[in-house]
FIKOLZA-1660 file (N, C-alpha, C; in steps of 0.1 Angstrom, whole numbers, plus 5000, padded with zeros to 4 digits):
% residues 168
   i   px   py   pz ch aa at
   1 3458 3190 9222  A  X  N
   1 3447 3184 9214  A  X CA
   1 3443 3170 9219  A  X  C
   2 3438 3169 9229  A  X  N
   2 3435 3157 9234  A  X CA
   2 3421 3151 9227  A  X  C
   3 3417 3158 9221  A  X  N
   3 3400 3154 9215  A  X CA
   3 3405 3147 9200  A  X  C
   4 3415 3147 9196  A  X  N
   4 3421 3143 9182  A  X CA
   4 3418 3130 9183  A  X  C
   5 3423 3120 9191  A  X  N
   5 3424 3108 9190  A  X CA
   5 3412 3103 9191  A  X  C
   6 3400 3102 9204  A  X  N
   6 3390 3097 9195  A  X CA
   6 3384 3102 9183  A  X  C
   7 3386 3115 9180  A  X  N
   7 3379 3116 9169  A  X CA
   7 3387 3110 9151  A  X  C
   8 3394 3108 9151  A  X  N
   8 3404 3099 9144  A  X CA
   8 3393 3087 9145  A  X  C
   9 3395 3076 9156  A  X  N
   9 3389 3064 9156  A  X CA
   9 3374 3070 9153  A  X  C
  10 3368 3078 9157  A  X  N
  10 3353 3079 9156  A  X CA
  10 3352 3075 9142  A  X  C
  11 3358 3086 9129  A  X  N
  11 3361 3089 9120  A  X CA
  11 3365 3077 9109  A  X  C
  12 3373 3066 9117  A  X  N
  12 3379 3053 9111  A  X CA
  12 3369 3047 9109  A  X  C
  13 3355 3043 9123  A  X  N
  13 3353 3037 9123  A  X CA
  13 3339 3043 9112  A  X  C
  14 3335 3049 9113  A  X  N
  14 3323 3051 9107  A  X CA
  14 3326 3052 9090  A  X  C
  15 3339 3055 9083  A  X  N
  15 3340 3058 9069  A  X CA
  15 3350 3047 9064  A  X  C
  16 3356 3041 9072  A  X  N
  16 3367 3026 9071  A  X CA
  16 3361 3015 9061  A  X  C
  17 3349 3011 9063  A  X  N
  17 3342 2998 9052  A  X CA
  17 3334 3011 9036  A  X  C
  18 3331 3019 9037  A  X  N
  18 3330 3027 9024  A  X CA
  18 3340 3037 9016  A  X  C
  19 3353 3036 9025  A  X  N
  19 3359 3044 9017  A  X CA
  19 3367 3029 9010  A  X  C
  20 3377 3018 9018  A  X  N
  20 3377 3008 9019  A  X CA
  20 3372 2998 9002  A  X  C
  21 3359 2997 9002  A  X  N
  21 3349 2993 8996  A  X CA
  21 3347 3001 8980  A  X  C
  22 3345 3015 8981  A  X  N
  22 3341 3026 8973  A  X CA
  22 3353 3033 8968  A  X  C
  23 3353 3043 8973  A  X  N
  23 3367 3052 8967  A  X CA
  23 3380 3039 8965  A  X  C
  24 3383 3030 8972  A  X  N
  24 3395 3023 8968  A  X CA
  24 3392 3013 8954  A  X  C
  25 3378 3011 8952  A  X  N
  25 3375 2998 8941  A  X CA
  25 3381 3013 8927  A  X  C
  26 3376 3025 8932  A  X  N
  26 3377 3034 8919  A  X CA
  26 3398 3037 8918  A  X  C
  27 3406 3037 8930  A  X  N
  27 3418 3039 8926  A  X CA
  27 3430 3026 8924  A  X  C
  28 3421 3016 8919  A  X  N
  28 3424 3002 8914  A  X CA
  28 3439 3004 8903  A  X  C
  29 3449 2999 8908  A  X  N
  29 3459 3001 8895  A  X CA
  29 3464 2989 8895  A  X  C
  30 3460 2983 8878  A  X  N
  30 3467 2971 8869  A  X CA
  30 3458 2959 8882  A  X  C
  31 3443 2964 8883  A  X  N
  31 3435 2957 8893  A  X CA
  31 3439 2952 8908  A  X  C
  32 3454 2962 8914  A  X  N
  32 3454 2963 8930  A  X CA
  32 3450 2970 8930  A  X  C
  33 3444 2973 8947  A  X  N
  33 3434 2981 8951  A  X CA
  33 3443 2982 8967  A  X  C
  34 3444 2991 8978  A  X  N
  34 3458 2990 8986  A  X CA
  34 3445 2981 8995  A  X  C
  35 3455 2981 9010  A  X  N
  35 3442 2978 9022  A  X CA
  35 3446 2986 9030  A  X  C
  36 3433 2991 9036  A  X  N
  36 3431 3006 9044  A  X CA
  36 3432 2999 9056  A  X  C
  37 3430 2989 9059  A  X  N
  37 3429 2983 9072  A  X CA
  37 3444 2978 9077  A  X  C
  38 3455 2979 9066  A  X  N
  38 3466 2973 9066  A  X CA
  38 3470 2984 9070  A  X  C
  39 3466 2994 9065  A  X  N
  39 3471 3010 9066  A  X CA
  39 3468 3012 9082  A  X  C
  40 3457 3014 9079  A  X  N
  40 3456 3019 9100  A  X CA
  40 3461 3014 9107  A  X  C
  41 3462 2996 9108  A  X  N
  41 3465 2989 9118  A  X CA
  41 3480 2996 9123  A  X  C
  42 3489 2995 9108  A  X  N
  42 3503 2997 9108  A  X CA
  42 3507 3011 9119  A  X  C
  43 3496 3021 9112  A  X  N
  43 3499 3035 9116  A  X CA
  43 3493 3036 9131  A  X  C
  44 3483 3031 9135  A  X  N
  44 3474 3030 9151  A  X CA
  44 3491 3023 9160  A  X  C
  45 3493 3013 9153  A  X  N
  45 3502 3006 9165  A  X CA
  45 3516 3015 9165  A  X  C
  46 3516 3021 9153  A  X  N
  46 3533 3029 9153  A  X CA
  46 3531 3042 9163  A  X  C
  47 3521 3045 9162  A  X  N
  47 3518 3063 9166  A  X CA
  47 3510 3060 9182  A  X  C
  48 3502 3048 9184  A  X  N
  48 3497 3049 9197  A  X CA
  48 3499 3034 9209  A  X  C
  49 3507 3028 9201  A  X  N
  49 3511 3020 9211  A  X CA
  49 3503 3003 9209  A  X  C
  50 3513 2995 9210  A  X  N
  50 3508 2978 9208  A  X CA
  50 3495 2977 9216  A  X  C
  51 3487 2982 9230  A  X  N
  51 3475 2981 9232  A  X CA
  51 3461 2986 9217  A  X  C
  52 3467 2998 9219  A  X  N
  52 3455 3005 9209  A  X CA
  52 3458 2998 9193  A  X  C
  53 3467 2995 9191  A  X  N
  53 3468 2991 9174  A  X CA
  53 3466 2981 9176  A  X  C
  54 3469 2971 9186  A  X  N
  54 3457 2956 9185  A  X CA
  54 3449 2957 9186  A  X  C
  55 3437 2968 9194  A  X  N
  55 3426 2966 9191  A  X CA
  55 3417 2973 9180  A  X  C
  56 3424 2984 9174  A  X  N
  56 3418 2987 9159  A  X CA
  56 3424 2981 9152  A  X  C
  57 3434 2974 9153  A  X  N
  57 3433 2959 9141  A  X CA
  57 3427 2952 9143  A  X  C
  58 3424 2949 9158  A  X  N
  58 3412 2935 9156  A  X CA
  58 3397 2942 9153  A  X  C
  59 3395 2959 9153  A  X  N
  59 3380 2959 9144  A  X CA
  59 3381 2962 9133  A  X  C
  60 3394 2964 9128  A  X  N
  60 3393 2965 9111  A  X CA
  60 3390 2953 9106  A  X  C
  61 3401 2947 9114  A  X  N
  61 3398 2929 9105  A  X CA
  61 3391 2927 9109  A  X  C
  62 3383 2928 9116  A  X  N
  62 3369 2923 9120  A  X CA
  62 3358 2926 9110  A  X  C
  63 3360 2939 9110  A  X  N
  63 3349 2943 9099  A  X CA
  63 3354 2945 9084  A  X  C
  64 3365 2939 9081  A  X  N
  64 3371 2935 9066  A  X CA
  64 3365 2921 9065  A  X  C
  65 3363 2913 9076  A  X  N
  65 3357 2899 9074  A  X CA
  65 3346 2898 9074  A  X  C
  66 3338 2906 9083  A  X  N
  66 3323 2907 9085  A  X CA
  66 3318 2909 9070  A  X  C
  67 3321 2922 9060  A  X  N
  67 3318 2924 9053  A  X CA
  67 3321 2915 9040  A  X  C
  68 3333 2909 9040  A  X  N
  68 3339 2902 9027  A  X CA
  68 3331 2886 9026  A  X  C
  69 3332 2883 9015  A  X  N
  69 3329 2867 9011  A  X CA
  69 3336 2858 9019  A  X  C
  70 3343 2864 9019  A  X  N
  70 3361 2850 9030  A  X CA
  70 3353 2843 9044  A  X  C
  71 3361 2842 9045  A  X  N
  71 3361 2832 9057  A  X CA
  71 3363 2844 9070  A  X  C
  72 3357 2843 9084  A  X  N
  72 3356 2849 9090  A  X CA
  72 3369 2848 9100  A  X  C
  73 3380 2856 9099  A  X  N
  73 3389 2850 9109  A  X CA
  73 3408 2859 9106  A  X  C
  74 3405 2859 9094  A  X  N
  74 3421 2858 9088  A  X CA
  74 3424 2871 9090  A  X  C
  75 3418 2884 9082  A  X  N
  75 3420 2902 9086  A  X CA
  75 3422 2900 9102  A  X  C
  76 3408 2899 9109  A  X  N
  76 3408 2901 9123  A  X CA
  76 3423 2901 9133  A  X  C
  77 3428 2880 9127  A  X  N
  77 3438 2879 9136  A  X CA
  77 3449 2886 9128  A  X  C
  78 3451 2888 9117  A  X  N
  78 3467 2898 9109  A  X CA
  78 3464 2907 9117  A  X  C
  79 3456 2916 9113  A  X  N
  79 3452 2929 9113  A  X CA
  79 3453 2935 9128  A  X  C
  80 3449 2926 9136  A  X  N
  80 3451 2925 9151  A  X CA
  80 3469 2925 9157  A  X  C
  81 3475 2916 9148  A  X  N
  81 3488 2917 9150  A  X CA
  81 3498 2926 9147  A  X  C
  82 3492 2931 9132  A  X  N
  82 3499 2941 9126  A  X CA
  82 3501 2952 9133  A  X  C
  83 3490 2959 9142  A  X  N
  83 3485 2970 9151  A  X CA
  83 3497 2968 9161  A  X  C
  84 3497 2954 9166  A  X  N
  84 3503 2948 9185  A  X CA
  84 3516 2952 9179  A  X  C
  85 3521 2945 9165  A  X  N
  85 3540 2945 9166  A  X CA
  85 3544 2957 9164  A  X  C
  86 3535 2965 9151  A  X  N
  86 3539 2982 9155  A  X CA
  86 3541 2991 9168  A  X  C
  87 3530 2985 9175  A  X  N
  87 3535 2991 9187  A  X CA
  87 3542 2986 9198  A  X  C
  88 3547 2974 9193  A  X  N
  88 3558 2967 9201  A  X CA
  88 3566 2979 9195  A  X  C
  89 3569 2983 9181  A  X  N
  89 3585 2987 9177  A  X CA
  89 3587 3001 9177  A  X  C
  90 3573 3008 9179  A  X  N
  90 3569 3022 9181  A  X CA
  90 3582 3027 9189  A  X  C
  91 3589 3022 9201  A  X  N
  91 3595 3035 9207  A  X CA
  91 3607 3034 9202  A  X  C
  92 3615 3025 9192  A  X  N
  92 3625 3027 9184  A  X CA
  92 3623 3027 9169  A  X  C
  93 3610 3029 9166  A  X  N
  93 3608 3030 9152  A  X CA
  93 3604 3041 9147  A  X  C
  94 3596 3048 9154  A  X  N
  94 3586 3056 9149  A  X CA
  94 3593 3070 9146  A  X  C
  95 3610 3076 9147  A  X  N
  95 3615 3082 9138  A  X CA
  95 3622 3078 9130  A  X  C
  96 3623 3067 9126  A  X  N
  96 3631 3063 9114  A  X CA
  96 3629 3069 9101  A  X  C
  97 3639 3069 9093  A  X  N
  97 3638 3076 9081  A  X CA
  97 3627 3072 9070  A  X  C
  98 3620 3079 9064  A  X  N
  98 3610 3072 9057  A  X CA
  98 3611 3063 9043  A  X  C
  99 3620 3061 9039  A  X  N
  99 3625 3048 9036  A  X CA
  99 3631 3041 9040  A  X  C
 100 3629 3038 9052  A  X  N
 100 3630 3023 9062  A  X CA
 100 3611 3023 9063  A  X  C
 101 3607 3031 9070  A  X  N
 101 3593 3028 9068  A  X CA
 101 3588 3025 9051  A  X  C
 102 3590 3028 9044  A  X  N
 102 3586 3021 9034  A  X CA
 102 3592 3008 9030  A  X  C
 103 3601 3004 9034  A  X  N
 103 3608 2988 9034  A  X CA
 103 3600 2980 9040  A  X  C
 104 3601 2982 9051  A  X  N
 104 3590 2977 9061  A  X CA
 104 3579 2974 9061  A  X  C
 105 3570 2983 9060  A  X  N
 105 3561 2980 9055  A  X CA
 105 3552 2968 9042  A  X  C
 106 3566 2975 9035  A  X  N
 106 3562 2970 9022  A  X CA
 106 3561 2949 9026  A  X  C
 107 3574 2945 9031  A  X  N
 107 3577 2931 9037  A  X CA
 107 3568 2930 9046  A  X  C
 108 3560 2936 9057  A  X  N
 108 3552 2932 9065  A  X CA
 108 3538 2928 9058  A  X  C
 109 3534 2936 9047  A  X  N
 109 3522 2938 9041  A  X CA
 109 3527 2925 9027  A  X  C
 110 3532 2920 9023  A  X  N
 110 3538 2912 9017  A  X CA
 110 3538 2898 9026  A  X  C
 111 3541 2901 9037  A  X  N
 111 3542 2886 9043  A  X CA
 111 3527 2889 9051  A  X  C
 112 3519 2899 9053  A  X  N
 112 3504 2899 9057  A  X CA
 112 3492 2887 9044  A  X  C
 113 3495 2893 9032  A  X  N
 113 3488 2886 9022  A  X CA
 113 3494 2873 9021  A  X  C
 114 3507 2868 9025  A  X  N
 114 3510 2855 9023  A  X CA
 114 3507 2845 9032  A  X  C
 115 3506 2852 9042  A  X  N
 115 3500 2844 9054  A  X CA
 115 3486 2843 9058  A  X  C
 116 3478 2854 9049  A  X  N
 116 3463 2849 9047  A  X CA
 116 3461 2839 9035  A  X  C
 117 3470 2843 9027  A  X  N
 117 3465 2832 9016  A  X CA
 117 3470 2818 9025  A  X  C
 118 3480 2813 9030  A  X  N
 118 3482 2803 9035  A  X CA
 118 3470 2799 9044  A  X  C
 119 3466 2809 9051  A  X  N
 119 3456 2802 9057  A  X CA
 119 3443 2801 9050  A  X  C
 120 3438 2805 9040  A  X  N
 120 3427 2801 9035  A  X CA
 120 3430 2793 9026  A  X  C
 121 3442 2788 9017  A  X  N
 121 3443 2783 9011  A  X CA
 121 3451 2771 9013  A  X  C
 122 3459 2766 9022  A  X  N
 122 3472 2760 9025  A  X CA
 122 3482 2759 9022  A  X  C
 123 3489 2752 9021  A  X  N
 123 3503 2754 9020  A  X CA
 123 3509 2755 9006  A  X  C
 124 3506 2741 9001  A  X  N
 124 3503 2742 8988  A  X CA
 124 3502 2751 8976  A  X  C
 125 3488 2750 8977  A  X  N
 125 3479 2762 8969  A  X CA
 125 3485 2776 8970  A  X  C
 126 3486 2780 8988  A  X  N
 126 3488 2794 8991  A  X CA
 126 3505 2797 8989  A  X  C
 127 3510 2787 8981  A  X  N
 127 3526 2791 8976  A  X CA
 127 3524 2798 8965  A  X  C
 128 3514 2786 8958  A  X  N
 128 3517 2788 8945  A  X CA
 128 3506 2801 8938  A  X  C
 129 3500 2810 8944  A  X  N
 129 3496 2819 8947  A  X CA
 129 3508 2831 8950  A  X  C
 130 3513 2827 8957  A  X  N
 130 3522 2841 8953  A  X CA
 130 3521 2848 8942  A  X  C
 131 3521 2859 8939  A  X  N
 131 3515 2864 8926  A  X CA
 131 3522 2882 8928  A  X  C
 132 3519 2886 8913  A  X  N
 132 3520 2904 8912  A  X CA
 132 3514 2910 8916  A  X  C
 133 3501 2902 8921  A  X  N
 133 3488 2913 8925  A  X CA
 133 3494 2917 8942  A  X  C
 134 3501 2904 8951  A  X  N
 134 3503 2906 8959  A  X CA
 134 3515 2915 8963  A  X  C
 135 3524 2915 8953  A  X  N
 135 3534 2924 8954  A  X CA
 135 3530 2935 8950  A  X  C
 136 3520 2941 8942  A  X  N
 136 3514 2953 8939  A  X CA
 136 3507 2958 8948  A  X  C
 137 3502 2953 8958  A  X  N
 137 3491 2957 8968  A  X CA
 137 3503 2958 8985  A  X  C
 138 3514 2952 8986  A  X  N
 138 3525 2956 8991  A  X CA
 138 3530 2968 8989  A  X  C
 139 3533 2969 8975  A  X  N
 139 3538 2987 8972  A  X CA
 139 3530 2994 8971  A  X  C
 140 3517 2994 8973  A  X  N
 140 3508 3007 8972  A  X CA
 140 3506 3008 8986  A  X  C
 141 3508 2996 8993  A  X  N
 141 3505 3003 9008  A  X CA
 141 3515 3006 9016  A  X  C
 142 3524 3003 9011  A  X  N
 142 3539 3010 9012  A  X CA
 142 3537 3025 9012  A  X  C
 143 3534 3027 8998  A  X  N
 143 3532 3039 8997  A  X CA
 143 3523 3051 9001  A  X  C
 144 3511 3047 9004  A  X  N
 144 3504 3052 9013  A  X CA
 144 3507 3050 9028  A  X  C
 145 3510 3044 9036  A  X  N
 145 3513 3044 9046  A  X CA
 145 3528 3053 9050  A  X  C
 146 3535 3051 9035  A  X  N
 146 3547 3065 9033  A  X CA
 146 3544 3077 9036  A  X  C
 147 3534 3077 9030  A  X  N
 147 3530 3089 9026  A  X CA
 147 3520 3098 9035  A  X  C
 148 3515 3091 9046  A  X  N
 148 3506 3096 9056  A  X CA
 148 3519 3098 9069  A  X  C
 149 3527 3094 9068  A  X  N
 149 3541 3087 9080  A  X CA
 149 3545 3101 9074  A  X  C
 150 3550 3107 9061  A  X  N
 150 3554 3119 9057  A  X CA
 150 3547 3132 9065  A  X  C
 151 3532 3129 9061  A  X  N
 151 3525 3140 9063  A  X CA
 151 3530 3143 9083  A  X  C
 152 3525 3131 9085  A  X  N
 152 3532 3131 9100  A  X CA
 152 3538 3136 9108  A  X  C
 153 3554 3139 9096  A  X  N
 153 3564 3142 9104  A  X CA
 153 3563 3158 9099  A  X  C
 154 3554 3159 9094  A  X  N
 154 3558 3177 9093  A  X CA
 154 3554 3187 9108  A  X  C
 155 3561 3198 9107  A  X  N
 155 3562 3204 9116  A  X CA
 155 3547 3213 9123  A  X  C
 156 3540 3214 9129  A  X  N
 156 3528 3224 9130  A  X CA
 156 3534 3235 9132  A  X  C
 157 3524 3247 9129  A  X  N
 157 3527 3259 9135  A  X CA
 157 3536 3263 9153  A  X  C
 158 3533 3252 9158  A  X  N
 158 3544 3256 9171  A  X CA
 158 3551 3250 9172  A  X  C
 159 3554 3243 9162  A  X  N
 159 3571 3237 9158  A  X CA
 159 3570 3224 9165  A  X  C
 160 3557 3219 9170  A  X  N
 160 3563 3201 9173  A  X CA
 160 3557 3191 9161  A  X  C
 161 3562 3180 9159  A  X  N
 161 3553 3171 9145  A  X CA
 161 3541 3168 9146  A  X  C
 162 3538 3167 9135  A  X  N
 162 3523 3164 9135  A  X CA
 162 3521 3150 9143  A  X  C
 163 3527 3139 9142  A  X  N
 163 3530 3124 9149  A  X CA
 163 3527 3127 9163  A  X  C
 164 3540 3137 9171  A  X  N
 164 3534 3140 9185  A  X CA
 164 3525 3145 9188  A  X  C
 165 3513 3148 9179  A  X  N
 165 3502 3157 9186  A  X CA
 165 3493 3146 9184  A  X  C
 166 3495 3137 9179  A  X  N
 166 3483 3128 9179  A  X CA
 166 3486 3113 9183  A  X  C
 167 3500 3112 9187  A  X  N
 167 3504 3100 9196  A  X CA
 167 3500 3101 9210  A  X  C
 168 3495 3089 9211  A  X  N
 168 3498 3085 9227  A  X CA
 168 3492 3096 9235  A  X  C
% end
């Protein structure tokens, strides 16, 4: 299935700022909303390698900043990173048990919001901002990113995982 992977990115790219934007403002819980961009980055660098997941982190965040009120800069370079270290850790990580992927995640996406608030806010301010919303928006993307990393590992009809048919 070699046509899978661009069509994945085709697909990211064209429904990423409205689903993002739309469907996520409607599955809002206790007013977190997850980040879809936190999501791909993680899953692009785990499944296809530190080239490709830094560069669909750097157009998620790209276009999480184009579109948002913020400051133009902070998604781009996380989001850019988040992609590069996944696929730094991709060739020892990427069968780990799915609660280590949800640990993981959850601290990476935890220390992703803390280090945007630092930078838009500084040091100061972006402490004392730590907050529930950011730990809530940590466990929901935990959880979806769990839960697509599940779908993943299931078997296809000719018995190899879903993950190897669309890695690399």
């Amino acid at each position: 299935m070699p046509w899978i992977t661009p069509l994945i990115i085709l697909l990211t790219f064209v429904f990423f700022i409205p689903i993002q934007t739309h469907l996520f403002e409607g599955i809002k819980v206790f007013g977190v909303k997850p980040d879809l961009g936190f999501v791909l980055s993680y899953l692009a660098g785990l499944t296809w390698g530190g080239q490709r997941g830094l560069f669909l982190g750097l157009v998620l965040g790209g276009l999480q900043d184009f579109f948002s009120v913020g400051n133009f800069g902070p998604n781009f370079f996380l989001k850019g990173l988040i992609g590069f270290s996944a696929g730094l850790s991709e060739t020892f990580f990427i069968y780990f048990a799915l609660p280590t992927h949800f640990v993981v995640s959850f601290f990476v996406s935890l220390l992703h919001d803390l280090i945007g608030t630092l930078f838009l806010y500084g040091i100061l301010d972006g402490l004392m901002v730590l907050s529930w919303s950011m730990i809530g928006r940590a466990l929901y993307n935990s959880v979806i990113t769990t839960g697509v990393l599940f779908f993943l590992s299931r078997r296809l009809q000719s018995g190899d995982l879903w993950i190897n048919g669309v890695s690399k």
